[in-house]
N, C-alpha and C positions, 0 to 999 in steps of 0.2 A: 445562412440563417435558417431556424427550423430546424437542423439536424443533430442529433444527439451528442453528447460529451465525446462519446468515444470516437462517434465517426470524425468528429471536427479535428480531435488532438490526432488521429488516425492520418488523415488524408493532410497536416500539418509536416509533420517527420517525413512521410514521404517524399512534400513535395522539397523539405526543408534537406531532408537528407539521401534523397536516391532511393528509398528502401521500398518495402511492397507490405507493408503493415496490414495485418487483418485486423477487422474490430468485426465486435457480437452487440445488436442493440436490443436482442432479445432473451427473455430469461437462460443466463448462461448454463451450460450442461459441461461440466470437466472432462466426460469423454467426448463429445463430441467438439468442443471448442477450444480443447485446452491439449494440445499435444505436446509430449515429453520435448523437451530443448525449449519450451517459448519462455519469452517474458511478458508476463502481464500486468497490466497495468489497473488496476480493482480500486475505479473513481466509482464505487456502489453507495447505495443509499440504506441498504436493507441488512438482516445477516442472513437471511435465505440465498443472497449470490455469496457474501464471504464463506459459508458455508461449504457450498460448490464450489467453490472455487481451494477452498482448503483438502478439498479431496485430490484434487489433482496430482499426479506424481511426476518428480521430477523437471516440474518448473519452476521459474523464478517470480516470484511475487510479490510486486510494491503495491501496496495497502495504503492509499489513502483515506483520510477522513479526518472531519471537521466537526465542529459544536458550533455556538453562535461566535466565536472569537479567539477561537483556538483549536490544535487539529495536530494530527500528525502524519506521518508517513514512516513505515515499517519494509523492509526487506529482507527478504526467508526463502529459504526454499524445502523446510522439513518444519512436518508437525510433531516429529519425534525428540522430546527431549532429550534422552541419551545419544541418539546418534548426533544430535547438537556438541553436546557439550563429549562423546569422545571422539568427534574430529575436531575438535580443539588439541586434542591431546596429541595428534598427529598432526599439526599442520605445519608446513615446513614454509621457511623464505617470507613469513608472514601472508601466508595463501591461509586463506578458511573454506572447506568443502562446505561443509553445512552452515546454515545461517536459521532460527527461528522465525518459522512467519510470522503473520497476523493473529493467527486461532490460537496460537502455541502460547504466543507472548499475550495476550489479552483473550482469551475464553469467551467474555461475556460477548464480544465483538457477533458470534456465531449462535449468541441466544436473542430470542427475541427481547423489546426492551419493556414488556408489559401490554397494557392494551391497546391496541391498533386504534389510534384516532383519526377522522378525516385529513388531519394536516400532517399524518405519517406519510402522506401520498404527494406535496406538495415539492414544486422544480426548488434547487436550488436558487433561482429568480422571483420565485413564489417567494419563496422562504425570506429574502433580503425585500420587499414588496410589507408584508408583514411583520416587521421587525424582529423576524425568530433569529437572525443571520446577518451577521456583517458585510459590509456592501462587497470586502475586499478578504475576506478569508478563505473563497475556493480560487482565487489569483495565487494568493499566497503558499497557498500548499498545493497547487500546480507549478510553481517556481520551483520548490524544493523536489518534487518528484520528479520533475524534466531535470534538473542536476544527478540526481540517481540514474537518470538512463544516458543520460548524457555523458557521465563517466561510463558506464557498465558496455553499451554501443559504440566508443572509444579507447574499451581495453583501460580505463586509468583507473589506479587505487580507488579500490571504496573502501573507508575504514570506519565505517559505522554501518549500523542497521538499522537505526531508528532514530528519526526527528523529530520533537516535537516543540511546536510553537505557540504562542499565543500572542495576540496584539495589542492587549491592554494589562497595564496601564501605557506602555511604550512597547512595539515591536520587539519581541526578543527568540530564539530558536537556541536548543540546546538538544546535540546528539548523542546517541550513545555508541561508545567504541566498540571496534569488534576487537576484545579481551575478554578470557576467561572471566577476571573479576566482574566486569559488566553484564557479561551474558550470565553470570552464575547469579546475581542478584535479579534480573530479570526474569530469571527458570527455576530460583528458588533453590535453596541449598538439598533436597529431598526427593 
């Protein structure tokens, strides 16, 4: 109790799975916290870390994030358009090198959202406390990003790189495949 998102899902997988998970509860730094091979997991509130964190090279990055009742989760590991879409054009046995991250696929993610107001600063728990935030929407796309790592720390098929969900009027989740046609409408035909 008390300790941050990250540390908690951190010290969870390890103890759940064997492993030696680092977390960062402090303003992240891509060189310093984000070394080439990792998977990160970017449960941020701001786009000053998505930012940082889109600088990073050669990791893999699941991008969550939520509204008051709806939210998605994204997986990428290039902010380079082209190189997206031509290791599509190479990818063999249905293997994708490249995947679009967060920044790539939604831009605005990495600007800020307008004027900084006192309740820009407010917990997840705040947020649901004040009715800005459903009681059950960071459960729900913590569900689906633990299935992303869940596959990816298990070696099994991922065949999307992006979910998104909403819970009203009735729970529903709808991904997008990793196909050309998908990712080309996502990166825009241009």
């Amino acid at each position: 109790m008390g300790e941050s998102k990250a540390a908690a899902l951190a010290r969870r997988f390890n103890y759940a799975l064997g492993l030696s998970i680092a977390w960062c509860s402090e303003p992240v730094d891509s060189q310093e916290h984000l070394p080439r091979g990792s998977l990160v997991c970017g449960c941020v509130d701001n786009h000053l870390a998505r930012a940082e964190i889109a600088r990073a090279q050669e990791v893999a990055w699941l991008d969550a994030g939520n509204d008051y009742d709806s939210g998605q989760v994204v997986l990428g590991n290039s902010g380079d358009r082209d190189q997206v879409l031509e290791g599509l054009g190479h990818a063999q046995q249905g293997h994708c090198r490249y995947l679009p991250h967060a920044g790539l696929l939604f831009p605005p993610l990495l600007q800020p959202e307008g004027e900084e107001t006192p309740d820009a600063a407010l917990s997840c728990a705040e947020r649901v406390m004040h009715d800005e935030q459903q009681v059950f929407v960071n459960d729900f796309t913590a569900a689906i990003l633990t299935q992303y790592v869940y596959r990816l720390l298990n070696r099994e098929a991922v065949t999307t790189f992006a979910s998104f969900f909403s819970l009203a009027p009735a729970p529903a989740v709808r991904s997008a495949r990793i196909t050309r046609p998908e990712l080309e409408a996502y990166l825009g035909q241009g």
